[in-house]
C-alpha beads as a LAMMPS data file, in Angstrom:
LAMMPS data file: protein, C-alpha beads

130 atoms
129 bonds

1 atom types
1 bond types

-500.0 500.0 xlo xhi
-500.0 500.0 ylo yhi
-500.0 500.0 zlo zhi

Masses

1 110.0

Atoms # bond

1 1 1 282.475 408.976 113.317
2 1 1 284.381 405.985 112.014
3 1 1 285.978 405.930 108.581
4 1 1 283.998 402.906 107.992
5 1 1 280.458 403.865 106.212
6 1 1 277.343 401.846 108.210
7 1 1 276.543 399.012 105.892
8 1 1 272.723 398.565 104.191
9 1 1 271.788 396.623 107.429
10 1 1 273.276 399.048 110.097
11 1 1 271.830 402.237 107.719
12 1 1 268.202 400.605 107.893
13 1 1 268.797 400.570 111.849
14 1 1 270.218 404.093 111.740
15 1 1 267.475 405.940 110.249
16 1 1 264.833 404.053 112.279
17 1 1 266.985 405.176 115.446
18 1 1 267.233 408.879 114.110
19 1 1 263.338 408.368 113.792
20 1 1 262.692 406.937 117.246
21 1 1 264.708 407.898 119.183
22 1 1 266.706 405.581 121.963
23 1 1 265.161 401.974 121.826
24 1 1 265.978 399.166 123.361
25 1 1 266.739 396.288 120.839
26 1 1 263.339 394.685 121.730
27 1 1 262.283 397.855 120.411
28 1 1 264.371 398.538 117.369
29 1 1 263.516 394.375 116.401
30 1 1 259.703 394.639 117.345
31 1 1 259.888 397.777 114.204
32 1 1 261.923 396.545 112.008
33 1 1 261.346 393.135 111.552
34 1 1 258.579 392.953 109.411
35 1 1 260.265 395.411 106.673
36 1 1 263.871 393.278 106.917
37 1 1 262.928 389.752 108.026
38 1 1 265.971 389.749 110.773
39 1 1 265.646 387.089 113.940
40 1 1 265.777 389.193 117.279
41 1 1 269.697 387.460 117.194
42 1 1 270.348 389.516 114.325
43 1 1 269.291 392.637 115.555
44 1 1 271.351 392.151 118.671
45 1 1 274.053 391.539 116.808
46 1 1 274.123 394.305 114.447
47 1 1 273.314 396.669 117.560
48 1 1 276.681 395.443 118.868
49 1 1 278.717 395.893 115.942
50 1 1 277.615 399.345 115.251
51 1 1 277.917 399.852 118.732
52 1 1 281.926 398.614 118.674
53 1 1 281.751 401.077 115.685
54 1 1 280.965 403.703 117.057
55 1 1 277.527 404.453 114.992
56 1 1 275.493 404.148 118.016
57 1 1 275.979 404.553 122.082
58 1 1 274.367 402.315 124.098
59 1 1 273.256 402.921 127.594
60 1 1 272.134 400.554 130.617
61 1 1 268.871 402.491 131.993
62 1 1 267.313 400.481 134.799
63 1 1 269.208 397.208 133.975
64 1 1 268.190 397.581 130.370
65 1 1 270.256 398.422 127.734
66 1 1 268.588 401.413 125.200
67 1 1 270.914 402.174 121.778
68 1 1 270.593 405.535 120.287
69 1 1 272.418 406.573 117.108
70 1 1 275.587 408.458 118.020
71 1 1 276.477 409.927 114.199
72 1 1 274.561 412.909 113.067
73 1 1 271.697 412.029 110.250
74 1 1 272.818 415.267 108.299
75 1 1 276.181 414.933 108.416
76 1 1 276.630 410.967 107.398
77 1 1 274.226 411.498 104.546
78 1 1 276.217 414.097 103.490
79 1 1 279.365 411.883 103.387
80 1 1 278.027 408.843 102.083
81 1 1 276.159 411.329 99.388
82 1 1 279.590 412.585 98.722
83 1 1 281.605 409.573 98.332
84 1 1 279.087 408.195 96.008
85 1 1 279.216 410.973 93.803
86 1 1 283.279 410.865 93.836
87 1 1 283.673 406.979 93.582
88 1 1 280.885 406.040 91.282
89 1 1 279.812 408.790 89.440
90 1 1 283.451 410.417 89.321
91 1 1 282.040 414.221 90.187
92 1 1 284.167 416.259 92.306
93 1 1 283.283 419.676 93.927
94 1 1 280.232 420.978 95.025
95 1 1 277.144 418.960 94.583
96 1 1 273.725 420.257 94.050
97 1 1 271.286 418.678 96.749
98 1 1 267.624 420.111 95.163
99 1 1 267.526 416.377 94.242
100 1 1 266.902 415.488 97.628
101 1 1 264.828 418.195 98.693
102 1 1 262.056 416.039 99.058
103 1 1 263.078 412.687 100.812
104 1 1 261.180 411.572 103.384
105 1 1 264.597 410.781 105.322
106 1 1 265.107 414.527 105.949
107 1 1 263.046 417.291 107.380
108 1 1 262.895 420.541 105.815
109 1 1 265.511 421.906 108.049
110 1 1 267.919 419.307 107.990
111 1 1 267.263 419.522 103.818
112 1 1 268.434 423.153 103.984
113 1 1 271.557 421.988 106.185
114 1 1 271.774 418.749 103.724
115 1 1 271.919 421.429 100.765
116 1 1 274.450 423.811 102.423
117 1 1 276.832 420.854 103.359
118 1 1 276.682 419.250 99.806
119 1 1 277.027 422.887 98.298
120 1 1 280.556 423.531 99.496
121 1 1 283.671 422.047 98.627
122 1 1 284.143 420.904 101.916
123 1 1 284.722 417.284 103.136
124 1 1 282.343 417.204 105.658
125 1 1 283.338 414.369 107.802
126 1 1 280.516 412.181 109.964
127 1 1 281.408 413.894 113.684
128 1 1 279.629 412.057 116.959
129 1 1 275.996 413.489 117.687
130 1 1 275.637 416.680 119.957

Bonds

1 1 1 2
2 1 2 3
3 1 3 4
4 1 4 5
5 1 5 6
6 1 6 7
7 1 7 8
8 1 8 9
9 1 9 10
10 1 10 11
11 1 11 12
12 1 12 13
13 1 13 14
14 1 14 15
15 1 15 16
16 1 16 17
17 1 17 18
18 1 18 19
19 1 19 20
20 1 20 21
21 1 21 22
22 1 22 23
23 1 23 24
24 1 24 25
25 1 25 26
26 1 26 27
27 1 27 28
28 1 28 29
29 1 29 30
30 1 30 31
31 1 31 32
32 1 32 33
33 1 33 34
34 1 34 35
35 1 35 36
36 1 36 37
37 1 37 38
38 1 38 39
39 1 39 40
40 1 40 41
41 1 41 42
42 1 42 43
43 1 43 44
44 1 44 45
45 1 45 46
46 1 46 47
47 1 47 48
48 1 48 49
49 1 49 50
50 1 50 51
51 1 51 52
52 1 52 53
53 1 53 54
54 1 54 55
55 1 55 56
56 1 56 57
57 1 57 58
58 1 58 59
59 1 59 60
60 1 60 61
61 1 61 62
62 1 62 63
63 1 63 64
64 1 64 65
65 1 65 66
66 1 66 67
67 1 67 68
68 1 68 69
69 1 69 70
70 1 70 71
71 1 71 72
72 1 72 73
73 1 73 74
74 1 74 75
75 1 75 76
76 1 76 77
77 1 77 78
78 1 78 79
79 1 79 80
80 1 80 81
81 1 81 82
82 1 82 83
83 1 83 84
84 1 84 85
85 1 85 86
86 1 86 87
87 1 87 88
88 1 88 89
89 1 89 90
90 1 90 91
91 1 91 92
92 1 92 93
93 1 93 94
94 1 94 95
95 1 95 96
96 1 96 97
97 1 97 98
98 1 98 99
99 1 99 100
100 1 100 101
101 1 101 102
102 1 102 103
103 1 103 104
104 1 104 105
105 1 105 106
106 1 106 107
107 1 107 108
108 1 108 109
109 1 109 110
110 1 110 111
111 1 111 112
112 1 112 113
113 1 113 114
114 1 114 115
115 1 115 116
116 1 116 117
117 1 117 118
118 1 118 119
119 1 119 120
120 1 120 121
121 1 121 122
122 1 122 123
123 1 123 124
124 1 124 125
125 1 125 126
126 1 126 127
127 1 127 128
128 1 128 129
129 1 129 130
């Protein structure tokens, strides 16, 4: 993972990616439009920069390119829940995660892995997707 956190743009693409799987961009546009209003250009272009980022990988399959989101869900949530807590809310140490026990961003397994991540006093840096 890069130190830099995915802005509100490239999260919206992330979690749709950790959703879908790999997409093409036609694909990641044709689902996301409606909810963010972006031009097909936009799209492309944030699939790039995230891509020179390092927050997803894309891949040429049969002369058509397919992104797929190359940081762990778990993990970067756990980071950016983290530095939020530090830089705004000036907490340190362990964090309780019941709050987000029910998202719908999480299932209940990666909740329980959200919860022991957040739970110890560990950094818990973004690593690239396994």
């Amino acid at each position: 993972m890069t130190a830099t956190a995915p802005s509100q743009a490239e999260l919206a693409i992330l979690k749709h990616l950790w959703t879908a799987g790999p997409q093409s961009a036609r694909e990641v546009q044709d689902r996301i439009a409606g909810p963010t209003g972006w031009s097909y250009s936009t799209t492309r272009t944030l699939l790039a920069r995230m891509t020179e980022k390092g927050l997803v990988e894309r891949q040429d399959v049969h002369g058509l390119s397919v992104f797929n989101a190359r940081v762990e869900k778990v993990t970067l949530m756990g980071r950016l829940i983290r530095d939020f807590a530090a830089n705004v809310l000036d907490m340190e140490g362990p964090l309780p995660a019941t709050t987000f026990a029910n998202s719908r961003l999480f299932s209940d397994e990666e909740a329980e892995a959200l919860t022991r991540l957040l739970e110890t006093s560990g950094d818990g840096e973004a690593g690239d997707r396994s």
